[in-house]
N, C-alpha and C positions, 0 to 999 in steps of 0.2 A: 608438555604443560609443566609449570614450574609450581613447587611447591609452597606454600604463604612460609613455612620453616626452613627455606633452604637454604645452605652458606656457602659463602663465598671462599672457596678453596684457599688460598695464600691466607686468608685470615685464620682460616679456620687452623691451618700447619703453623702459624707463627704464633697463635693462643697456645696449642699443644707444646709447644716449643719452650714458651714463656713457663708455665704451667710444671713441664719437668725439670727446669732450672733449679726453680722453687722446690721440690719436693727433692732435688738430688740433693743441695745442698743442705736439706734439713736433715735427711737422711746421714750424710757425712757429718755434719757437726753432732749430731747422737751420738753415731757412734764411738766417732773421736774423743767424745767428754767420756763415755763410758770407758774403751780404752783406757785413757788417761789415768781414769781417779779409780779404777776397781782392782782387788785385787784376783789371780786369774781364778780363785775358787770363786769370788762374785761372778767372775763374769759367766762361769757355768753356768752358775746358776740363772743368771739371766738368759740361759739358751744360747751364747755367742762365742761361746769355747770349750775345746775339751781338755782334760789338764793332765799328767801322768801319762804318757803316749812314748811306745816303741817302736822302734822300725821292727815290723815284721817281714815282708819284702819289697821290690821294686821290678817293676817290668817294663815294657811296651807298649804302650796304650798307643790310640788313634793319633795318627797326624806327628807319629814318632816319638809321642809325648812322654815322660817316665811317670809311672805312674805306680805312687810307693802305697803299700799298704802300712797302715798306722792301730795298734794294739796297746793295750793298757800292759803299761808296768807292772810286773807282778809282784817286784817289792812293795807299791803302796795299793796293789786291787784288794780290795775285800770283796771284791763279785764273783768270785771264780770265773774269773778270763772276761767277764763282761764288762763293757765302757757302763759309764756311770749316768747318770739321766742326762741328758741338751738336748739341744733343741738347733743343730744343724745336720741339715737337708741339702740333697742331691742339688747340685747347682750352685751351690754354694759358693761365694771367692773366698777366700780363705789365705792365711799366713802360716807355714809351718816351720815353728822357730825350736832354738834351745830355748827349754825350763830356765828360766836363773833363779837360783836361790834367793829366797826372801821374799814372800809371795806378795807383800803391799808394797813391792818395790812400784814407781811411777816409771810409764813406759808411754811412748808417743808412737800414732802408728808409724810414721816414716822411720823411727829409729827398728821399729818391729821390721818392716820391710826389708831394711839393710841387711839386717843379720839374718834374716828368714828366706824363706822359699815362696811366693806367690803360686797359690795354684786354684784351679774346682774340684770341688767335690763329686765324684763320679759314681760313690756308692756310698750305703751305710749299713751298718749291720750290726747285730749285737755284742759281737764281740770286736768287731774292726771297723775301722773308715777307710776307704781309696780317694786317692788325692791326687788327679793330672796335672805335674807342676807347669807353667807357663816357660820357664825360661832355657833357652838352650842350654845357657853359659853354668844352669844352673850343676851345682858339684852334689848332686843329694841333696839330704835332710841329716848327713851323720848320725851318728850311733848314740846318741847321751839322750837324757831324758827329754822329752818335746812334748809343746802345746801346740793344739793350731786355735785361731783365733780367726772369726768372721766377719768380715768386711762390706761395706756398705759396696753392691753389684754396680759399679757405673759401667760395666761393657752395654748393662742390657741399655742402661739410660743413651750411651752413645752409637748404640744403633737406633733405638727408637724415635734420636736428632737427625739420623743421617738419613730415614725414610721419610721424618717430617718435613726435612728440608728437600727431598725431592720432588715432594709435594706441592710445597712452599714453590719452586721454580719453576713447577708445570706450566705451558698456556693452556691458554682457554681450547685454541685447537688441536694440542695436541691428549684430550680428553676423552677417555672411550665412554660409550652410553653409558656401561656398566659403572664409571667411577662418578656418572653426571646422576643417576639416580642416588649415588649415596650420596651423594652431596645435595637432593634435591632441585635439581636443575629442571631432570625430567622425574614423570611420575615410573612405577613399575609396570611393564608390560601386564597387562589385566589378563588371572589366571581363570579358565573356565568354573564356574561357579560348579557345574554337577561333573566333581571329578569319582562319583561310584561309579558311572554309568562305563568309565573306563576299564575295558576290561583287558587293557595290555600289561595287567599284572598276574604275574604266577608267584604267590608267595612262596620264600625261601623257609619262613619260619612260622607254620600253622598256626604260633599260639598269640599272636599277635591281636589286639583288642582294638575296635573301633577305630577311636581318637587316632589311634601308633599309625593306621594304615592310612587313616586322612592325612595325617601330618605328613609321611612319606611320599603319598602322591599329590598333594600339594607343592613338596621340595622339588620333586622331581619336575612339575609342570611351572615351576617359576621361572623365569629367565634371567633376570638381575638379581637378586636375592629375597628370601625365606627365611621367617624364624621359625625356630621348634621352641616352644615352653613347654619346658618339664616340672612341672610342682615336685616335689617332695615325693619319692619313694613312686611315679609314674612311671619309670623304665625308659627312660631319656637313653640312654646309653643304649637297649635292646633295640630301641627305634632307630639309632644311626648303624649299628651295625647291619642290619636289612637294607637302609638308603641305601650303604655303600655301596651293598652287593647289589643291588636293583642298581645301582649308577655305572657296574662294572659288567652288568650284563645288555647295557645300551654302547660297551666298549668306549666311555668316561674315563680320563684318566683323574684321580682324586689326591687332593694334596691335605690331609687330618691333622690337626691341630691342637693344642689346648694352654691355657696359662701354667699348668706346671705339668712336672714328669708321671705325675701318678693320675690324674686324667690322660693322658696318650699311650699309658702304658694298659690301661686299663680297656682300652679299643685295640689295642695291639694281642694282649689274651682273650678276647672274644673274637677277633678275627684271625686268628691263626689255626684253630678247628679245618676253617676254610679251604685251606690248603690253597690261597692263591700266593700271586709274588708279592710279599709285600719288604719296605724296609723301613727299619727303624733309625730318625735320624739321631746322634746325640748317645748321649750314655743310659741303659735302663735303670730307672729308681729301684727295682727290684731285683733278686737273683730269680727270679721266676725262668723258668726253661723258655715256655712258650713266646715269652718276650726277651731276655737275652739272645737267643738262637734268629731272630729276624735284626739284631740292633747290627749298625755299620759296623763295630767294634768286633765282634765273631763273625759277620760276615766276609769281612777282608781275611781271616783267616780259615775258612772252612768253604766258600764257595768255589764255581769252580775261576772264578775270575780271580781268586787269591792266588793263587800259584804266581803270579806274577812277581807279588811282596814277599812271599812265607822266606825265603832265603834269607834275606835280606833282615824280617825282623827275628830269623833265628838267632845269625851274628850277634844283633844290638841285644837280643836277650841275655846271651851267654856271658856279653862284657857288662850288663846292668849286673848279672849274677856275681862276678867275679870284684867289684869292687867293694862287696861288705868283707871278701875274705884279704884284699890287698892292703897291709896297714901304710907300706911305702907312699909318701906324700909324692913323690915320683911319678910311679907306678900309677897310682890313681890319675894324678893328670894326664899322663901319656892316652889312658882308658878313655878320659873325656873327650880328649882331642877324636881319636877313631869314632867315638860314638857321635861326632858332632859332623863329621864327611858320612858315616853309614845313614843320620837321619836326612841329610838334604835327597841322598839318592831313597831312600824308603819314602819319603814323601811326592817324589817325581812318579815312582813306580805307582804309589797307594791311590793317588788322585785319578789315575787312568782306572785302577782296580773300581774308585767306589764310584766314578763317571757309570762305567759297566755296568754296577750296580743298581744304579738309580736308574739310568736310561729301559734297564729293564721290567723294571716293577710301576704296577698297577697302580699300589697305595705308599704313597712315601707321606709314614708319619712324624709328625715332629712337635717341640713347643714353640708356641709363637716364635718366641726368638730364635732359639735352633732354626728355625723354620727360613729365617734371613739369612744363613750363613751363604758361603761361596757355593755350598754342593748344590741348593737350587738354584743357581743365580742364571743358567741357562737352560732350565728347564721348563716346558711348556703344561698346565694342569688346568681341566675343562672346569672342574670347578674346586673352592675352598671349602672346608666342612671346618667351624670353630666351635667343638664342646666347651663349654662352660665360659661362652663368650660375655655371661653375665660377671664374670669374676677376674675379667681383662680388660686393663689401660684402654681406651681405645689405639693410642698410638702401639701399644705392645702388638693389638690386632691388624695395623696396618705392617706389621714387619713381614706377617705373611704373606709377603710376595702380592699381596693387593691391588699393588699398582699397577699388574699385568696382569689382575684374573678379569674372567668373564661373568663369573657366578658365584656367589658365597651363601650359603647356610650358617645361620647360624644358631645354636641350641645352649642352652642356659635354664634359669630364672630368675628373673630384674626383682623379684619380691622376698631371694635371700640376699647375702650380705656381696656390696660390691669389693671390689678390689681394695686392699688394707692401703690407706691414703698415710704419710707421715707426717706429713706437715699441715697442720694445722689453720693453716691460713692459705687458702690455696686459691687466693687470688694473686692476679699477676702482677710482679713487680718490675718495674722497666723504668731503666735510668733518666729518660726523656718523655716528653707528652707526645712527641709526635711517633715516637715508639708504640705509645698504650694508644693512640687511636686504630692503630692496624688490627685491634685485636677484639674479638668479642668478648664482649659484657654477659657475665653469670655462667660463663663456661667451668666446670669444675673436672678435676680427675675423674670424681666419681662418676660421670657423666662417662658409660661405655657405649659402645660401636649398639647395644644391642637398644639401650635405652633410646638411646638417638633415633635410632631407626623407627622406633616403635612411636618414638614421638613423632618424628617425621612424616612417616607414610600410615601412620593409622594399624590398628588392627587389620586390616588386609592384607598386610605380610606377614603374619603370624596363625599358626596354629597348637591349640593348649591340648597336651594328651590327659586326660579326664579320669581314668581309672589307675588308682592309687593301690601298691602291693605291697606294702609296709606296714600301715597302722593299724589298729583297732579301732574302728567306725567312729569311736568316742574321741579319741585323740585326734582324729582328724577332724570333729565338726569346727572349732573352731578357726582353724588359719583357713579350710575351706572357704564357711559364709563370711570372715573378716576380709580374707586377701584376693581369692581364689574365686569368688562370685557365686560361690555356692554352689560349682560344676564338679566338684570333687567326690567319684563314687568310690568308695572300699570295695575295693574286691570278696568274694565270695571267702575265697579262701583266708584273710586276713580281717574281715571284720567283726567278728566275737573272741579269737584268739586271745586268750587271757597269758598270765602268769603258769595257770595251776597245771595249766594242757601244755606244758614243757615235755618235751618226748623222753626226758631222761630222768620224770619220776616227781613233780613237786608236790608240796604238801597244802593241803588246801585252807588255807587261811586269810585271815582280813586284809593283810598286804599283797593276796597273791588272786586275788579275785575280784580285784578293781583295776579298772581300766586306767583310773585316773585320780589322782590322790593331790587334797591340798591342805598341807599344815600351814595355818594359819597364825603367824607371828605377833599378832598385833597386839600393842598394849605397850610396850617400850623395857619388855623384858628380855629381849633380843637385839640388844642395840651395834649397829653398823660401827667400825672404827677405821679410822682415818691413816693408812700406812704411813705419811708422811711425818706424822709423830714420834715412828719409831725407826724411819730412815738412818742405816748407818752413815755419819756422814763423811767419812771413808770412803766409801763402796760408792759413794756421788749419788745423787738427787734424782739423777734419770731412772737409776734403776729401778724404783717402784713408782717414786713420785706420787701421784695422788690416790692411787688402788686403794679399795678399799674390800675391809674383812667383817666377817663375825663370825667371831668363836662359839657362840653356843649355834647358832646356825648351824657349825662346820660340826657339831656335836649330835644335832638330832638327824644330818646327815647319816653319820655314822651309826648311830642307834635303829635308822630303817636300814640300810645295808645289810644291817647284823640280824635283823630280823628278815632280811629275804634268803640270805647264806644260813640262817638256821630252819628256813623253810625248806632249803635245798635249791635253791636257784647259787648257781654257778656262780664265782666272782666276775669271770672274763665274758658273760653274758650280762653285767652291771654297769655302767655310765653314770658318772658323777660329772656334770659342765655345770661352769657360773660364768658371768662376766667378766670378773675379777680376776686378775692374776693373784694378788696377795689372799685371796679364798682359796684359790688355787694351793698357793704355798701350804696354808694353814692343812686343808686335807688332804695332802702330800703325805706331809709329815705324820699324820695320827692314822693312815688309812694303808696305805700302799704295803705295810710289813701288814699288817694286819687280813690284809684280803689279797693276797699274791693274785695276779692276773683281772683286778679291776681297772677299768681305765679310769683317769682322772683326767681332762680336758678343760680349756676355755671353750665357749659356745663355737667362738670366731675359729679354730681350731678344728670344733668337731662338725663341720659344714662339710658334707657329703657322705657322713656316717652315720651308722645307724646301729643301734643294740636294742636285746631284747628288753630292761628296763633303764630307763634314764631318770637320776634324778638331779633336778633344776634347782642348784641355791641362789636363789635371787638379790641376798645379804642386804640390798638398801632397808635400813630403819632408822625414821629421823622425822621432828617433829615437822621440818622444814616441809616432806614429802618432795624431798630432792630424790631425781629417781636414776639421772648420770647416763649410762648407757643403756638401763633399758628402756629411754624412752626412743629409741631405736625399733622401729617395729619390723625391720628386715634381721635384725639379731635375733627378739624373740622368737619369730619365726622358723629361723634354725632351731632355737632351743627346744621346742614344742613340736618339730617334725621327727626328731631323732630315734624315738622309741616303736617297736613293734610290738608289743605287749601292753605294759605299764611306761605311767609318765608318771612322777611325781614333782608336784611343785613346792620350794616350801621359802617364805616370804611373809612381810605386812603388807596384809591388804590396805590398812588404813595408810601406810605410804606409797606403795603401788598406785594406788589409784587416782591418788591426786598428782599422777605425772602426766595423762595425757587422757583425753576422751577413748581414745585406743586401750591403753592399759586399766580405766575405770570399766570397758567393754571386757576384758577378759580377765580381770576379778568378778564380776556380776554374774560371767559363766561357767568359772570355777564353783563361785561359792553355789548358784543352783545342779550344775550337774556332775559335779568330783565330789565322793567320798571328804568330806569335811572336818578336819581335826586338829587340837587344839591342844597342844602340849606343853606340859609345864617347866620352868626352868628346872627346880627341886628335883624333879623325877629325872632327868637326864643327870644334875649332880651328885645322885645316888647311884648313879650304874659304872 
């Protein structure tokens, strides 16, 4: 039976198609204006370079790759050995060029390209980055002072085309049931409705709750696919790690998944206890043991299937090593040449090493994309497991091997934030009309695999885990009855936990024995400002563009801080998130020396975190009751799940409220059930 929502596959692959054109190239014209117009301290600071970099070393990474490690200059560090704040991440593509003198000098990326080194980012760390350069022919990163500079990722974009268009070229009969239910052709094989009565489970893990076991034996008994919803602080994660093991003791072989490296790395340190085979595809986000020690990268060197390569990449080590001390321009090329016959053959030997590998493990994890590379491309997996499929392209979800599974899971929440969209206008642009009829109408990026689904086939493929082990019963009543249908219980153990019951001693006062705090701004003695007023126009117009701040905001901010750190609550137990980057900027600056070990985040940012206090600067004030982003109720929703203790919000109500029926709904429930308060300018300009 065919579903009233179902689409038509070629259409649906040449929407997608259309869809990531539009978003690559907004994405590249961004970055490129930034490039262009900033100089590289702006661009730090915009999160897309690091500036004053040394070569610390170079080695052998995967697939022969050199792979240099990159340290702060200690002539211009003032951190003791530490890199200085950005905002690049594992995965990263990246340029690693000379510093040139004159730091507002105008630069293009292709001219960047020329003279630099193309590579990813394979790790990060406080004091270092590692960087797998791309190029054979490449001769280093040299010895002089270096940036590297981050780039708009089109490898992922052009594998995400090269699955759409397989799609796109499908027939009708060469369609397996499995690929005809997601597309709604056929309905879900119908799962027995009284899955307690089944008693072919022996749980692995006693402490498991209700919801977590339905949800699991629902996945288990789907046949096309299952969602898991995980609300906020429900143990999403504890629940697939049991799937797996309940999937691997039916002898399932499982292929795990996620949109970025610290979701995959994060099932990779809960299932490694386990002690079964498993592998990690791709480089670890973290130096963690337990995830380092399963990743491709140490496993070609330390199993027993390594012995094959270790020779091999001992050589290419010794000559990586031997050319920082060779100054002969000679010498050094002759070193390339060897190192360029030692990787074709390391590569011929490695590919049978990690074949080995993977043909022998259970769970081969990876990210979506990782997930597309060559290493699976012949390998057989009874079903897909995709965490945090609410926060994946749909097409980035089809790179996982899709097109050949049988069964997929997928676990999320469609009610936080989707995947970060760039462009603006994410309807489809196509040079002809007879082009744009191929395609469907109101299709949007933001539109994922899990949404689809849900709209598609109804709630009957989904199951919501219910008991929530994060908040404090207060903090959670509202996104529960707003978003959540009012199925959200607090756990025993988490729902009176205060502030004052800190195990390490707090002092018990009026900030530290409310669950839920709202200073209330209203009156226009708080007023929001407009970044773009004070845009260097230098540094180029993308960099903040329309962000907006407030300063005394960012001040009674820091006045509750100061009042929980002199209660005795920990800085690195505190959360400061706003919408805002330029709020951001502002308590950057007046906060981070002042409180070592607080975090400061965007909301969008701190989506899958959680601290013991959070406080939420909400900064819109204006008579318009223009409200910008939070009239987003998937972002507030992040903001207001994050804390395990205290939440404090602090905002005008009277412009909050007139952004949306939603936002008048949770002002109405601040102002009746939050600690209520009302602070004056004068008194924060006195302290």
């Amino acid at each position: 039976m065919t579903c009233p929502t179902a689409v038509e596959v070629p259409a649906f692959a040449a929407t997608q198609i259309a869809l990531l054109e539009v978003e690559l190239q907004s994405e590249l014209a961004e970055r490129s204006s930034l490039i262009t117009n900033a100089s590289p301290t702006a661009l730090q600071r915009a999160g897309v370079a690091i500036t004053n970099l040394t070569l610390v070393s170079q080695r052998t990474g995967l697939g022969g790759k050199t792979v240099v490690e990159l340290g702060p200059d200690s002539a211009t560090s003032n951190n003791e050995g530490e890199l200085p704040e950005h905002g690049i991440r594992t995965g990263d593509i990246v340029i690693v060029t000379e510093q040139a003198a004159g730091s507002a000098k105008k630069r293009e990326i292709k001219e960047l390209e020329a003279k630099g080194s193309r590579g990813v980012v394979t790790r990060t760390g406080r004091s270092a980055v590692w960087v797998a350069l791309d190029s054979e022919e490449d001769e280093g990163v040299g010895t002089k002072r270096l940036w590297l500079v981050k780039l708009a990722n089109d490898v992922t974009y052009k594998r995400m085309n090269q699955t759409m268009g397989r799609l796109q070229r499908m027939r009708e009969d060469e369609e397996s049931s499995f690929l005809r239910v997601m597309f709604g052709r056929e309905t879900p094989t119908p799962v027995p409705e009284n899955l307690v009565a089944d008693g072919d489970f022996e749980w692995l893990d006693q402490n498991l709750d209700n919801s977590q076991k339905d949800a699991i034996r629902f996945a288990m008994a789907s046949k096309e696919v299952a969602l898991i919803h995980g609300p906020p602080g429900t143990g999403k994660t504890h629940t697939l790690i049991e799937l797996i093991l309940q999937m691997l003791k039916k002898n399932l072989r499982v292929l795990v998944c996620g949109p970025s490296n610290i979701s995959v790395d994060n099932i990779v340190e809960r299932l490694a206890p386990h002690k079964i085979p498993i592998v990690r595809l791709g480089h670890p986000a973290r130096l963690l043991p337990s995830v380092l020690n399963h990743s491709l990268d140490v496993l070609t060197q330390t199993s027993d299937a390594a012995a094959i390569v270790q020779d091999v990449r001992k050589e290419m080590d010794t000559k990586q090593a031997s050319i920082k001390k060779t100054r002969s321009g000679r010498e050094r090329k002759a070193i390339y040449v060897d190192l360029r016959v030692l990787r074709k053959e390391f590569r011929e030997r490695e590919k049978k090493c990690v074949s080995t590998l993977i043909k022998g493990s259970k769970v081969v994890l990876a990210t979506l994309h990782g997930a597309g590379g060559y290493h699976t491309r012949d390998e057989q997996f009874d079903v897909v497991i995709i965490d945090e499929a609410s926060q994946a392209l749909e097409a980035q979800s089809w790179v996982a091997e899709l097109i050949r599974a049988k069964k997929v899971v997928l676990a999320g929440d469609h009610l936080q934030l989707p995947p970060t969209i760039k462009s603006l206008n994410t309807k489809t642009k196509c040079k002809d009309k007879k082009e744009k009829e191929g395609l469907i109408k109101g299709l949007s990026l933001e539109t994922t695999m899990f949404d689809r689904i849900l709209k598609m086939h109804g709630s009957g493929v989904k199951r919501m885990l219910t008991t929530q082990y994060r908040m404090h019963e207060k903090i959670m009543r509202f996104p529960s009855d707003e978003l959540y249908e009012a199925k959200l219980v607090a756990a025993d153990s988490v729902k009176n936990r205060l502030l004052k019951d800190l195990p390490y001693g707090v002092q018990e006062t009026d900030d530290t024995i409310e669950p839920v705090i709202f200073y209330d701004t209203q009156g226009g003695d708080f007023p929001e400002k407009s970044e773009e007023e004070e845009v260097d126009k230098k540094a180029g117009k993308g960099m903040v563009g329309e962000s907006k701040s407030n300063e005394m905001e960012a001040a009674l901010v820091k006045h509750h801080v100061q009042n929980l750190v002199d209660a005795g609550v920990k800085p690195e137990d505190i959360a400061v998130v706003t919408p805002y980057n330029a709020q951001l900027a502002i308590m950057s600056r007046s906060m981070k020396e002042a409180f070592p070990g607080i975090e400061l985040g965007s909301v969008d940012g701190f989506q899958g975190r959680e601290k013991e206090a959070v406080i939420v600067s909400l900064v819109r004030s204006n008579t318009k009751h223009e409200v910008g982003f939070l009239g987003e109720k998937r972002r507030l929703n992040v903001a207001m799940t994050r804390p395990r203790r205290s939440l404090v919000v602090i905002g005008d109500s009277e412009t909050v409220r007139g952004g949306s029926k939603f936002l008048k709904r949770w002002m109405d429930f601040l102002e009746e059930n939050a600690d209520l308060r009302y602070h004056s300018v004068a008194s924060l300009n006195t302290q």
